[in-house]
VMD Tcl script that draws the C-alpha trace (Angstrom):
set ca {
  {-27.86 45.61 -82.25}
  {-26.97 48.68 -84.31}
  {-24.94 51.29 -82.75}
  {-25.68 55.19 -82.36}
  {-22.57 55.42 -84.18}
  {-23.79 53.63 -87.46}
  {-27.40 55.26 -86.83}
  {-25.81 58.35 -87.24}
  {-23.39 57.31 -90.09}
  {-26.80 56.04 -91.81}
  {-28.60 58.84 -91.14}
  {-25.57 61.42 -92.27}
  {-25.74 58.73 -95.65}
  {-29.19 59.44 -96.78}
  {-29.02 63.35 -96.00}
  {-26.43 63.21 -98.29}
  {-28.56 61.15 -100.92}
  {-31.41 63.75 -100.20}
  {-28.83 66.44 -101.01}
  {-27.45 64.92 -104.40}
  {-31.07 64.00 -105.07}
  {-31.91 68.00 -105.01}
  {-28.99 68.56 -107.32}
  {-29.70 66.03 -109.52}
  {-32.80 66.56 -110.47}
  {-34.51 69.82 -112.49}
  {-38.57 70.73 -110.31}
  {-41.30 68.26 -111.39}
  {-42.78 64.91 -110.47}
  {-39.42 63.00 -110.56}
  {-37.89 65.43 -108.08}
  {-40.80 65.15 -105.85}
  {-40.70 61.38 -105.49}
  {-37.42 60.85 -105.15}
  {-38.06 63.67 -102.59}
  {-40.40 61.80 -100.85}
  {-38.68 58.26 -100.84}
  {-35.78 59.70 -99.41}
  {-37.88 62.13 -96.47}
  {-39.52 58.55 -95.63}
  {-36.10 56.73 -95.31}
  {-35.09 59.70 -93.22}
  {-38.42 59.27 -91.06}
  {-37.71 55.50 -90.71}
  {-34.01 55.96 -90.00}
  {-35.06 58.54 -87.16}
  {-37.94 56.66 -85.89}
  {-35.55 52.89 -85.82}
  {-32.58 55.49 -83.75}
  {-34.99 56.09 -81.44}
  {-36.56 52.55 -80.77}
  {-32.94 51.20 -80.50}
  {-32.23 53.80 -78.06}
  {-34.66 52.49 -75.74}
  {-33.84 48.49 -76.15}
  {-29.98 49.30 -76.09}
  {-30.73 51.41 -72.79}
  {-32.91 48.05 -71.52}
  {-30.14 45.76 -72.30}
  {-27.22 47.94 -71.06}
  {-29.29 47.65 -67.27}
  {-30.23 43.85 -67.65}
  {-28.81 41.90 -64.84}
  {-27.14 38.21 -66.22}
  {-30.06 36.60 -63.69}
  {-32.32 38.28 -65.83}
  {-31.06 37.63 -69.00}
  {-30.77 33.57 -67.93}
  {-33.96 33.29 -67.20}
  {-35.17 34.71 -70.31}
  {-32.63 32.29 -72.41}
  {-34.39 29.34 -70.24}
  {-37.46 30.59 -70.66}
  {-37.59 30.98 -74.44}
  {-35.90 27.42 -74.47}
  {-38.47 25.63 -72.53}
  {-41.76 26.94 -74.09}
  {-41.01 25.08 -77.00}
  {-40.67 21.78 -75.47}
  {-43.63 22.48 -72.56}
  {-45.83 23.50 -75.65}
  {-45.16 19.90 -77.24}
  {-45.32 18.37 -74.21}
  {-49.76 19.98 -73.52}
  {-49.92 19.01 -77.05}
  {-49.18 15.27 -76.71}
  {-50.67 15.00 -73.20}
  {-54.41 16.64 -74.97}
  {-53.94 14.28 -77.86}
  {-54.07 11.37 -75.51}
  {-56.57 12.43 -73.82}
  {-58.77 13.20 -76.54}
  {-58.77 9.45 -77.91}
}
mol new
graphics top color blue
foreach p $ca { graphics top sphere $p radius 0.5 }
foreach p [lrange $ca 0 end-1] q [lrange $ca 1 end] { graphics top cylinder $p $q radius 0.2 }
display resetview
């Protein structure tokens, strides 16, 4: 899981970039793509904070009853799912 704290420190990294990346370059089409790259990492950065925000506010209210029976769960598709798939195979032939 990735923390607000290193969202933050991520996003406070590539405003930084998108600063130097001002600096650094003189107007014309160089500027403006680097300009754009780094506005769509920004968008992406934003758009992942928020996402996480909503699974780590799921997980922080997830009971451990709940969160067994998913581990169970996930561990016995797998072998149900084998288990249809031998069963139709013999009684296909």
């Amino acid at each position: 899981m990735i923390t607000p704290t290193v969202a933050r420190q991520e996003e406070a990294q590539l405003y930084e970039e998108l600063r130097r990346a001002v600096e650094e370059f003189e107007e014309g089409e160089q500027r403006q793509t680097v300009l754009n790259r780094m506005i769509r990492q920004l968008r992406f950065a934003k758009w992942r904070k928020d996402r996480m925000r909503k699974i780590d506010a799921y997980c922080q209210r997830i009971k451990p009853a709940t969160l067994w029976i998913i581990l169970t769960t996930g561990a016995l598709v797998p072998v149900l799912l084998f288990t249809m798939f031998i069963w139709v195979s013999l009684w296909v032939e």
